[in-house]
N, C-alpha and C positions, 0 to 999 in steps of 0.2 A: 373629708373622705380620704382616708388613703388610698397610695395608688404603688404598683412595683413599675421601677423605669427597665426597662433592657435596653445597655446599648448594644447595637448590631455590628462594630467595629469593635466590642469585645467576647462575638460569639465566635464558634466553628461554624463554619459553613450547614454542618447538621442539626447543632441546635437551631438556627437559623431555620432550616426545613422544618422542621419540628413543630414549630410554632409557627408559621407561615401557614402550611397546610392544614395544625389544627383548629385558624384564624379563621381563613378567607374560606368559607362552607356554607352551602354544599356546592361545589365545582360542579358544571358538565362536564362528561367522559366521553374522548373522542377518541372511537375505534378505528384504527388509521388503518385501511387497506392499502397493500404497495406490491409492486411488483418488483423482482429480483433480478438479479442477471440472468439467471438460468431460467426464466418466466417463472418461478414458484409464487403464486401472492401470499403474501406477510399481512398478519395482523397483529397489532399491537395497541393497548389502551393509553388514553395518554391525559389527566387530569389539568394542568398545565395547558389550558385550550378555552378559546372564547372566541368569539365573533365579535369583529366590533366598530365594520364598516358597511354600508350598503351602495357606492357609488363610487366606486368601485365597489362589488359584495368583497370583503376580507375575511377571512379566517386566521388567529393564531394560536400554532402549538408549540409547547417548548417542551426537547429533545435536550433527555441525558442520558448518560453511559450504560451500557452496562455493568455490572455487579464487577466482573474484571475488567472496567474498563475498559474494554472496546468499543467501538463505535457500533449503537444499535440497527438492526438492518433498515428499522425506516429511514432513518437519515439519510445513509447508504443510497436506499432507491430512489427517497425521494428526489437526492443533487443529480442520480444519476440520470433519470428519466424526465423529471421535472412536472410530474404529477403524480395525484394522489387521491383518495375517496375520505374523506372524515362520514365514520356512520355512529347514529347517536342511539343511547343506552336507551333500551327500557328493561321492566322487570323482567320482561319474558325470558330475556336473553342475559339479565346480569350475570351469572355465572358462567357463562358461554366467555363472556369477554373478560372475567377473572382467569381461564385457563388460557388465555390468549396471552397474559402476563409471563407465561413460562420463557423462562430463556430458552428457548429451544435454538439446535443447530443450521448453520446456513442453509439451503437446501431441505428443510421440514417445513409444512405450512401447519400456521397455529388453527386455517380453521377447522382443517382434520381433525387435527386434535382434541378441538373445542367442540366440535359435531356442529359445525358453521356450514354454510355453501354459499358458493361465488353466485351471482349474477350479473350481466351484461351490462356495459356503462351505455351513457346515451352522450359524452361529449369527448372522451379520452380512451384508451387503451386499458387502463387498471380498472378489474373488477371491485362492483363493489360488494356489500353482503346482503344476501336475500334476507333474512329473517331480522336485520335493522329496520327502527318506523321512518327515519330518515336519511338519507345520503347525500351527504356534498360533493360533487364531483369536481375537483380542484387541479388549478395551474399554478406550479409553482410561481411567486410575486417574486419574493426575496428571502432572503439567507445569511441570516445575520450570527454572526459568530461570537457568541456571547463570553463566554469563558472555555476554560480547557474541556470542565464540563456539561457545558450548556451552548445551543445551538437553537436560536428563535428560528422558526419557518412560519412563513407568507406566504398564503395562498389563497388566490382569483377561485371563488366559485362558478364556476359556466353554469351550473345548473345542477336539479335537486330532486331525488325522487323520493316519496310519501308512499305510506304502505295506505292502500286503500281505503277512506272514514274518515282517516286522521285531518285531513285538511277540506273542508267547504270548498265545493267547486266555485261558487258565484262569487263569495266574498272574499278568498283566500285566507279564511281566517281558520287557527286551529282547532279542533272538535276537544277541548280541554277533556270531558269526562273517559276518552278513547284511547289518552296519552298517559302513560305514568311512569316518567320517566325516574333516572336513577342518579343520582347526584354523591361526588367524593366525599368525603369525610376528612380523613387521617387514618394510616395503616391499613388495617384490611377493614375499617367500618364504612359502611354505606349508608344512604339514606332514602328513602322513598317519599313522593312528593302525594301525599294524600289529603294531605288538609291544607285547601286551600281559600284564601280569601280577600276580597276588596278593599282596595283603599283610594277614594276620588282625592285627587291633587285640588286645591282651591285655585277658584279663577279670583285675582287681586286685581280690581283695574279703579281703587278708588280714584272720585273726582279731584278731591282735596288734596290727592298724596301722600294721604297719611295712613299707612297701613297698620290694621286693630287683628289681635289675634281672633 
């Protein structure tokens, strides 16, 4: 079987993205609520985002530049403030959080723009978004400074609000047929999570030690 090798120490950093982003899919999209110096809240999407602690809960996103290289305004509020709301994509709202992509100017909120609206947090200051199925309402952890372009952020979930269905009271389990969440791609493609299906992990606890496929 042949195979193509890349090495990554003879890429640009863009073919590097390239293939990264067209690899590792479908990504969760975290619509980062923030608030501004001027109190404006900021919304901005951000691919670049996974959970992947529960004790401490953890959240990570990773922040890059602007198109001219400045520093985007989450960043910006999140060091400044040191919180922030991750709210998670579904269909309803995916083009709501593709206009929220606009570089817009300091001082504009993207969720005007996007026909978005604030709702009240329940552990922090920074709103989060009503018409999101879930909200992490987060404390800055750490702030890792990755490269010139890139900037890891860590963040403590206090706590999480669920649009009404979606989560079983008794069990806290998710209501799977209720959710249809939206997942990255590469470029402007997305994916919708419709078909889905089981797979049982095997339990291996032979006596002998001898494990048979």
């Amino acid at each position: 079987m042949s195979e193509m090798w890349l090495d990554f120490e003879e890429l640009t950093p863009t073919e590097r993205y390239k293939l990264l982003t067209a690899t590792v899919t479908p990504r969760p999209i975290a619509l980062v609520s923030s608030l501004g110096p001027d109190g404006v809240l900021n919304a901005a999407p951000f691919s670049f985002f996974n959970v992947f602690a529960e004790d401490p809960a953890l959240l990570m996103i990773g922040l890059n530049k602007r198109s001219d290289g400045a520093v985007k305004h989450t960043a910006e509020n999140i060091l400044q403030r040191r919180e922030f709301v991750v709210n998670l994509i579904d269909e309803a709202i995916a083009e709501a959080m593709a206009r929220c992509a606009a570089e817009l100017p300091q001082g504009v909120s993207e969720l005007s723009f996007a026909g978005l609206t604030s709702a009240e947090p329940n552990w922090i200051k920074t709103p989060r978004i009503a018409e999101a199925p879930f909200s992490f309402e987060c404390r800055l952890h750490q702030h890792i400074k990755v490269s010139e372009e890139r900037d890891l952020i860590l963040g403590v979930i206090l706590g999480m609000s669920a649009r009404d269905g979606l989560i079983d009271t008794e069990t806290l389990r998710l209501v799977p047929s209720r959710f249809h969440p939206v997942g990255r791609l590469y470029a402007n493609h997305y994916s919708r999570q419709r078909d889905r299906f089981d797979l049982d992990v095997p339990k291996v606890a032979p006596a002998d030690g001898v494990v048979k496929p």
